[in-house]
N, C-alpha and C positions, 0 to 999 in steps of 0.2 A: 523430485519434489523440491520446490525452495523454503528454505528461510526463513520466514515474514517477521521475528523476532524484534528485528531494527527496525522494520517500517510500523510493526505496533507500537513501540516506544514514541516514535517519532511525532505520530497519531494523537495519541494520548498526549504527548508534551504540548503541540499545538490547538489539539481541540476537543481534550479531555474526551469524548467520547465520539465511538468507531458511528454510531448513529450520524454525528456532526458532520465528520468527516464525509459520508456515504450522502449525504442532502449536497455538503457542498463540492462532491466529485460529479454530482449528478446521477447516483444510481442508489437503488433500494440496500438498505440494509443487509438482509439477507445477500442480496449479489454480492457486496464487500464481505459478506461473511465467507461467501465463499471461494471467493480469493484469496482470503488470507489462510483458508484451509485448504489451499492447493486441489479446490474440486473445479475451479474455474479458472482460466488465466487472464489475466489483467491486458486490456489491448493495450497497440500503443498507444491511442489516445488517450486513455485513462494513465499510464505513466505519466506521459507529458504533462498531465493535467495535476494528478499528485504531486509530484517534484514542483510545481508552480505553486499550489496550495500549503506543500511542506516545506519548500523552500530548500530544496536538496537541489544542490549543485550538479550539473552533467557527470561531472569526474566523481559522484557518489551512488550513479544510479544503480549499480554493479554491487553494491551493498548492502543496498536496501530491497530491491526486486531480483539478483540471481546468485542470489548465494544458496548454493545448493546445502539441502540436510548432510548432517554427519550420520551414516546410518551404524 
């Protein structure tokens, strides 16, 4: 399971709300909800497309999408 710690901050900093974001990645609410609950995983092209919308750097995508749980 990952993370998604970083990339809800990130969310929130740039578009106050996970709704925002989900209209301007191109997928339903619920579907981002459930990626960020580790019940779905984020393709690549929804990476590529967050990092463009969020503005995360190549050399940060490891941070924000696979940083695994500390169990």
């Amino acid at each position: 399971m990952y993370d998604y710690r970083k990339l809800r901050g990130r969310i929130k900093e740039c578009y106050d709300t996970q709704n925002a974001f989900a209209a301007a990645l191109g997928i339903s609410r619920s579907a981002l909800s459930q990626r960020l609950l580790n019940k779905a995983a984020f393709s690549q092209r929804e990476i590529i497309k967050a990092c463009d919308l969020l503005h995360i750097e190549d050399s940060d995508i490891r941070a924000y999408f696979f940083t695994l749980m500390v169990q």
